[in-house]
N, CA, C and O atoms as CSV, one atom per row, in Angstrom:
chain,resi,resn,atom,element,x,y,z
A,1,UNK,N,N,-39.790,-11.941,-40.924
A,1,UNK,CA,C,-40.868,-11.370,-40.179
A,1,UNK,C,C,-40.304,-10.349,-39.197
A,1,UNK,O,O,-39.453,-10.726,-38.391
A,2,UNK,N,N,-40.678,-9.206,-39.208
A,2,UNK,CA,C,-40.614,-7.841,-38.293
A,2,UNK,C,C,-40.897,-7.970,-36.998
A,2,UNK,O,O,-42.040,-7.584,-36.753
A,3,UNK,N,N,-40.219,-8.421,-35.928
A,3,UNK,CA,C,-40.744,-8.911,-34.582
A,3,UNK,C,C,-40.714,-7.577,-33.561
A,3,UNK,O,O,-41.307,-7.527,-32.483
A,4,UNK,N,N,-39.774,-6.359,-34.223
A,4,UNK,CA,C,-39.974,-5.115,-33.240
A,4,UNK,C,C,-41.240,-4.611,-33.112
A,4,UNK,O,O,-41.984,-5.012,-34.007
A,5,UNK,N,N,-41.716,-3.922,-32.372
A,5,UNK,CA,C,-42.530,-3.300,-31.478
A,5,UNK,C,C,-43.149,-1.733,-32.615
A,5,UNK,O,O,-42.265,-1.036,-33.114
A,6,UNK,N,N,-44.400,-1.431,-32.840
A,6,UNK,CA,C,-44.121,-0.489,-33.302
A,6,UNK,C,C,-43.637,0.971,-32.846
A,6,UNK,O,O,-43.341,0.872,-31.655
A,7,UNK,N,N,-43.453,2.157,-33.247
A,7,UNK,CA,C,-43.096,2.768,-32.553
A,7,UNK,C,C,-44.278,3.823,-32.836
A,7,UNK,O,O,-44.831,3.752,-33.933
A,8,UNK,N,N,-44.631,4.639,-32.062
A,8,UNK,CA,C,-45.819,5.921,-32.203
A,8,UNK,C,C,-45.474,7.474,-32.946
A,8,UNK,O,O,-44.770,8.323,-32.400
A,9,UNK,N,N,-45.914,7.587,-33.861
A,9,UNK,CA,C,-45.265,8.690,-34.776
A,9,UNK,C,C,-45.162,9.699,-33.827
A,9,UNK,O,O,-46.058,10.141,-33.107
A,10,UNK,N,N,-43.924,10.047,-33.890
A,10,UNK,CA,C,-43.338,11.622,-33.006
A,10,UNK,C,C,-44.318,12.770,-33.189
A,10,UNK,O,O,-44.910,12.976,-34.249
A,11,UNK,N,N,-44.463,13.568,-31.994
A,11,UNK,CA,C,-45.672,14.699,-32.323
A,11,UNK,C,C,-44.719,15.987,-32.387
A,11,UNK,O,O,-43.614,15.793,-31.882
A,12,UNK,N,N,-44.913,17.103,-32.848
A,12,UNK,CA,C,-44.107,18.396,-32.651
A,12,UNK,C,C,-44.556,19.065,-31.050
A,12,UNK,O,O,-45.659,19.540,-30.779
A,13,UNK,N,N,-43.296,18.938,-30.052
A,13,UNK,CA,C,-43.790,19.717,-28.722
A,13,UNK,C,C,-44.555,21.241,-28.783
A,13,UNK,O,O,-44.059,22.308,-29.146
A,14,UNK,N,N,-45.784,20.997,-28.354
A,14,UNK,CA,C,-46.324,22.465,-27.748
A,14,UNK,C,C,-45.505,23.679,-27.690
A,14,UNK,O,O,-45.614,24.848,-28.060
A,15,UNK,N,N,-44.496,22.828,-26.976
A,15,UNK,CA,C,-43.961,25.076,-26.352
A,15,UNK,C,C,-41.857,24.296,-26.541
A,15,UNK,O,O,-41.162,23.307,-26.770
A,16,UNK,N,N,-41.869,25.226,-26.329
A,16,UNK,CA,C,-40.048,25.300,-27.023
A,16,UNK,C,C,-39.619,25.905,-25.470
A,16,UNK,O,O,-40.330,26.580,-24.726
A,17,UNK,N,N,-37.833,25.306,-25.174
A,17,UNK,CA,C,-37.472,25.303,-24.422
A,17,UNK,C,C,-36.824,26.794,-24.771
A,17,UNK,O,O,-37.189,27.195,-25.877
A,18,UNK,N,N,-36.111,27.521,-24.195
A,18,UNK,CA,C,-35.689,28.796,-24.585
A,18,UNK,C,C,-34.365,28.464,-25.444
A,18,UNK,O,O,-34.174,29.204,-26.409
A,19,UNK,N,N,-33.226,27.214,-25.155
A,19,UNK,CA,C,-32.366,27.227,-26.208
A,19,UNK,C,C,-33.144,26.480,-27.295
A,19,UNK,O,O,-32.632,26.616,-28.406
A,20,UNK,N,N,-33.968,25.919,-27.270
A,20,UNK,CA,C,-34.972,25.852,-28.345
A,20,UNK,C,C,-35.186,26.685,-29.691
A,20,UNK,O,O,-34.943,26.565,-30.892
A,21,UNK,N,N,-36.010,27.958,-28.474
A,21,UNK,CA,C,-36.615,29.069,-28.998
A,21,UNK,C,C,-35.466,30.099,-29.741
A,21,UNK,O,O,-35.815,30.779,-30.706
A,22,UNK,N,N,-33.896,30.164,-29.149
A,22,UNK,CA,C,-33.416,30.570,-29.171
A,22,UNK,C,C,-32.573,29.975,-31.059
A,22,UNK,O,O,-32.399,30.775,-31.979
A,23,UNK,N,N,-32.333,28.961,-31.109
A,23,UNK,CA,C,-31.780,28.721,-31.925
A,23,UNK,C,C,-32.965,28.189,-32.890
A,23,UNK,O,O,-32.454,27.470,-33.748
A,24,UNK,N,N,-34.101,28.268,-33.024
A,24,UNK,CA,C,-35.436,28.296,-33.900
A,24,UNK,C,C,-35.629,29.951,-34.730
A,24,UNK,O,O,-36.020,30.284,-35.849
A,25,UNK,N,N,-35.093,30.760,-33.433
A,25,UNK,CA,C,-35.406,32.381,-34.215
A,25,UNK,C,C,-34.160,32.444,-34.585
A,25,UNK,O,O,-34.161,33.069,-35.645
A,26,UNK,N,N,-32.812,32.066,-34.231
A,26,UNK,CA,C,-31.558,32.411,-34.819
A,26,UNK,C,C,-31.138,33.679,-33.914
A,26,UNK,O,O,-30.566,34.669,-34.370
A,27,UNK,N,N,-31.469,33.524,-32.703
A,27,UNK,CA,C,-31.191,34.618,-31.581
A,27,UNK,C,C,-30.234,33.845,-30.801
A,27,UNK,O,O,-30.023,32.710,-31.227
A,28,UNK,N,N,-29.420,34.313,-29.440
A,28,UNK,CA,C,-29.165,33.941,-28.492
A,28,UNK,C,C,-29.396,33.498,-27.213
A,28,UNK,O,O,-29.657,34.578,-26.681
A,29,UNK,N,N,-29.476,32.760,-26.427
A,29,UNK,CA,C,-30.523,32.009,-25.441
A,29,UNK,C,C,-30.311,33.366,-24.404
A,29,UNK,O,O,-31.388,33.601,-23.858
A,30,UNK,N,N,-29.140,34.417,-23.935
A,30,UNK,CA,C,-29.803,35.471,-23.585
A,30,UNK,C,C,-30.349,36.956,-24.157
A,30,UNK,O,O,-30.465,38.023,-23.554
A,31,UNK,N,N,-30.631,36.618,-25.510
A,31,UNK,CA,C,-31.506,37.433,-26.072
A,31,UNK,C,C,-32.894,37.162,-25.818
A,31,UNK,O,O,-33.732,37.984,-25.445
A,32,UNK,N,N,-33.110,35.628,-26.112
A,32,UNK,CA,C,-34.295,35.494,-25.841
A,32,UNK,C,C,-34.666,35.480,-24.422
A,32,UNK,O,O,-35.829,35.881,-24.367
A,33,UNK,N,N,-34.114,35.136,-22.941
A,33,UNK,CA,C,-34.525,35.500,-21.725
A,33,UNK,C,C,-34.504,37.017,-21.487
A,33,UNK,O,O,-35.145,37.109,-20.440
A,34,UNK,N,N,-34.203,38.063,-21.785
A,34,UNK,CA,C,-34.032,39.505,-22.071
A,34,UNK,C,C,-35.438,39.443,-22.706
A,34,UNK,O,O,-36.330,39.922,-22.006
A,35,UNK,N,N,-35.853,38.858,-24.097
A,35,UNK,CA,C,-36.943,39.494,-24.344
A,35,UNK,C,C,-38.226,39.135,-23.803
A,35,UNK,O,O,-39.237,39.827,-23.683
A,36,UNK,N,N,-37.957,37.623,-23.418
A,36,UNK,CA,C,-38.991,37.060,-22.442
A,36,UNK,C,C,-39.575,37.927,-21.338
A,36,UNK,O,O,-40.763,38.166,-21.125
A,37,UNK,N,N,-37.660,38.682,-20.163
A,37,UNK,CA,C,-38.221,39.167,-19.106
A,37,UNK,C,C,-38.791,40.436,-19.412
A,37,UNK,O,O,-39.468,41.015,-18.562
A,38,UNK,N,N,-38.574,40.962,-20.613
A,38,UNK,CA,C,-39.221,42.120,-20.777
A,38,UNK,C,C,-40.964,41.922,-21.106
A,38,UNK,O,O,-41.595,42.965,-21.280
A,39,UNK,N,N,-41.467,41.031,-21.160
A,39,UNK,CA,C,-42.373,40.521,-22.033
A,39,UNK,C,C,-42.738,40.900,-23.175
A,39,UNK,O,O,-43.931,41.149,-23.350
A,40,UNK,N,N,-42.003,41.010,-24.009
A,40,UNK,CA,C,-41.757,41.406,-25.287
A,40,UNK,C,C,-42.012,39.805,-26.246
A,40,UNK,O,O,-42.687,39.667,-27.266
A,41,UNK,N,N,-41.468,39.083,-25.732
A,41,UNK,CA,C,-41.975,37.669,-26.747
A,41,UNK,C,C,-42.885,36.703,-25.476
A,41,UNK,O,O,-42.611,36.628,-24.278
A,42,UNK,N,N,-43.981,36.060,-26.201
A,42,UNK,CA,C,-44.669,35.631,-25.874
A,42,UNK,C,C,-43.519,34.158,-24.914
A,42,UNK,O,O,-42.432,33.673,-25.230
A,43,UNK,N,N,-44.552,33.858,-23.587
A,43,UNK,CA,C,-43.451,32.569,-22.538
A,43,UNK,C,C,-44.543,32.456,-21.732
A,43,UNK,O,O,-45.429,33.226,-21.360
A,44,UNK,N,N,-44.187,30.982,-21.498
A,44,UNK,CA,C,-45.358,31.051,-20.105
A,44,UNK,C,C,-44.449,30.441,-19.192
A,44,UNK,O,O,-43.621,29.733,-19.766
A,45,UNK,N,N,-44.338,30.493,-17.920
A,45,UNK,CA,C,-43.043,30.075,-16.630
A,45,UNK,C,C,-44.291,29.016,-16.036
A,45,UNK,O,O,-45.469,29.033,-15.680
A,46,UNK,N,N,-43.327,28.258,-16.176
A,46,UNK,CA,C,-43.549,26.797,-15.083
A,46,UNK,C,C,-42.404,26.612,-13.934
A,46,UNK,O,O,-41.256,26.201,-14.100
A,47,UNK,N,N,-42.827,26.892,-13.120
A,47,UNK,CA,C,-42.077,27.248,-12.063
A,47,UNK,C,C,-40.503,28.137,-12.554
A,47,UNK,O,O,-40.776,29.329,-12.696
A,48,UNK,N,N,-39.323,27.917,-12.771
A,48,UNK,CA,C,-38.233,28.259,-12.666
A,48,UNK,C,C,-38.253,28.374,-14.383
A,48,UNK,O,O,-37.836,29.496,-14.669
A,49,UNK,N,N,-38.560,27.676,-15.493
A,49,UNK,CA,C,-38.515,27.259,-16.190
A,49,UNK,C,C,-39.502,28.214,-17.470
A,49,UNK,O,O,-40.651,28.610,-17.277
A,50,UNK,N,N,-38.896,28.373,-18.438
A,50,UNK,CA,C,-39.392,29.158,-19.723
A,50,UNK,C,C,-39.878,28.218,-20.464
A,50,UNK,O,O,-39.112,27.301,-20.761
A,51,UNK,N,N,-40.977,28.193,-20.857
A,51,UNK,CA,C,-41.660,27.653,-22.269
A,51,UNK,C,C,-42.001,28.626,-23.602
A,51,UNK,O,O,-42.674,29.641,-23.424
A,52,UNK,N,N,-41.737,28.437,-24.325
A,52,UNK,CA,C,-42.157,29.514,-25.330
A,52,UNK,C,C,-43.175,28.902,-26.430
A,52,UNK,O,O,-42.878,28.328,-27.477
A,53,UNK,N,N,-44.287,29.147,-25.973
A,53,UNK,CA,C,-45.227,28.121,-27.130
A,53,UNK,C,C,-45.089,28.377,-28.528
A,53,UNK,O,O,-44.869,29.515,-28.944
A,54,UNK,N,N,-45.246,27.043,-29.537
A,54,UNK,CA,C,-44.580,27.607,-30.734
A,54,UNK,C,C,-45.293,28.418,-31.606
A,54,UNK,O,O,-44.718,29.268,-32.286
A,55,UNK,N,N,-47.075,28.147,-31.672
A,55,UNK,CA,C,-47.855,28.803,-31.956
A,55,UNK,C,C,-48.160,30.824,-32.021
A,55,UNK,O,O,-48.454,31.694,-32.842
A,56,UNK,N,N,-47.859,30.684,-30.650
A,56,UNK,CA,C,-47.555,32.134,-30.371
A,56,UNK,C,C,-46.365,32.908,-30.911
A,56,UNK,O,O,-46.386,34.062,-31.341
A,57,UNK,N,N,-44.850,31.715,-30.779
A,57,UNK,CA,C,-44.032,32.349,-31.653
A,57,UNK,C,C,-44.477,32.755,-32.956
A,57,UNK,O,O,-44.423,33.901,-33.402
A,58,UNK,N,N,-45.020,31.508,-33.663
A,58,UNK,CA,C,-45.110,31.847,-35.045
A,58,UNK,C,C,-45.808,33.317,-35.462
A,58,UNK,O,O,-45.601,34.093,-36.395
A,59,UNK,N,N,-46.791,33.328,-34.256
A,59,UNK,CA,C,-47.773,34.632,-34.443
A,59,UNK,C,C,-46.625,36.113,-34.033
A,59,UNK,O,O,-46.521,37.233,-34.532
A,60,UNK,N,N,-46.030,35.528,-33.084
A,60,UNK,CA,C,-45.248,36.921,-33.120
A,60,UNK,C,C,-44.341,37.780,-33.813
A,60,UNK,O,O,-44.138,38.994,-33.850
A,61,UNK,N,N,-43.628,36.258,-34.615
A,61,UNK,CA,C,-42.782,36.352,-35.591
A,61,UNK,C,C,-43.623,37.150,-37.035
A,61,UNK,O,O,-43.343,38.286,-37.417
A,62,UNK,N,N,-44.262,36.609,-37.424
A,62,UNK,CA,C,-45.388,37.336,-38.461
A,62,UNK,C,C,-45.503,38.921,-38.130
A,62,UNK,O,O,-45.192,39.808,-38.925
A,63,UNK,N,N,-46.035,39.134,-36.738
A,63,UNK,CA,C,-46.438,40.405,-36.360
A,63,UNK,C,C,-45.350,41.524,-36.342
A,63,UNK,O,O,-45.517,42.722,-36.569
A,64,UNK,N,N,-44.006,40.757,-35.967
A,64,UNK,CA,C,-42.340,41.635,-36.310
A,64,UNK,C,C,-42.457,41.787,-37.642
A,64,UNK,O,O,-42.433,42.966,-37.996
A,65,UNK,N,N,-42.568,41.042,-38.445
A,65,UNK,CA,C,-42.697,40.970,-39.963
A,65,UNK,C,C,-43.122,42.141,-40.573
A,65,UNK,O,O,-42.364,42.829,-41.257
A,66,UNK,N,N,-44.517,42.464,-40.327
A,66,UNK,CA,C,-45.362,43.329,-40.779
A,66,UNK,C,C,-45.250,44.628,-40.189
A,66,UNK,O,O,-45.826,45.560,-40.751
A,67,UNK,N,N,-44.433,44.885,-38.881
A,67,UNK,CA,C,-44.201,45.988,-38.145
A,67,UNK,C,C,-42.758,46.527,-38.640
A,67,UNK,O,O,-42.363,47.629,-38.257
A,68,UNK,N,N,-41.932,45.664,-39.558
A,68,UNK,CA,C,-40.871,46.326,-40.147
A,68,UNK,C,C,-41.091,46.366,-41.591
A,68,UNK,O,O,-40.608,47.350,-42.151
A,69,UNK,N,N,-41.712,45.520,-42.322
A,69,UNK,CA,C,-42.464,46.147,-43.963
A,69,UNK,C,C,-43.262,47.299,-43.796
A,69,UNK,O,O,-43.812,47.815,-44.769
């Protein structure tokens, strides 16, 4: 009999940390704060701190896509 606890299926986080974001696009963590401060890739700042939502990446990534085909 299985007496552990169950555990709650893992969710995918909202927004990506920048070495996250960074090694998700295959960039460098200061490539991606460079393109952040430029606002060139989508981030939202929580206080000190970069989030890069992944949603928006995906959309931005697509939109590079189609701007170099």
């Amino acid at each position: 009999m299985d007496t552990s606890t169950p555990t709650a299926p893992r969710t995918e986080a909202l927004a990506l940390t920048l070495r996250e974001a960074a090694a998700a696009l295959g960039l460098s963590p200061r490539t991606i704060w460079s393109l952040a401060n430029r606002r060139a890739l989508p981030v939202v700042r929580v206080g000190r701190r970069l989030l890069f939502p992944r949603d928006a990446l995906l959309r931005w990534l697509e939109r590079q896509a189609e701007v170099r085909s």
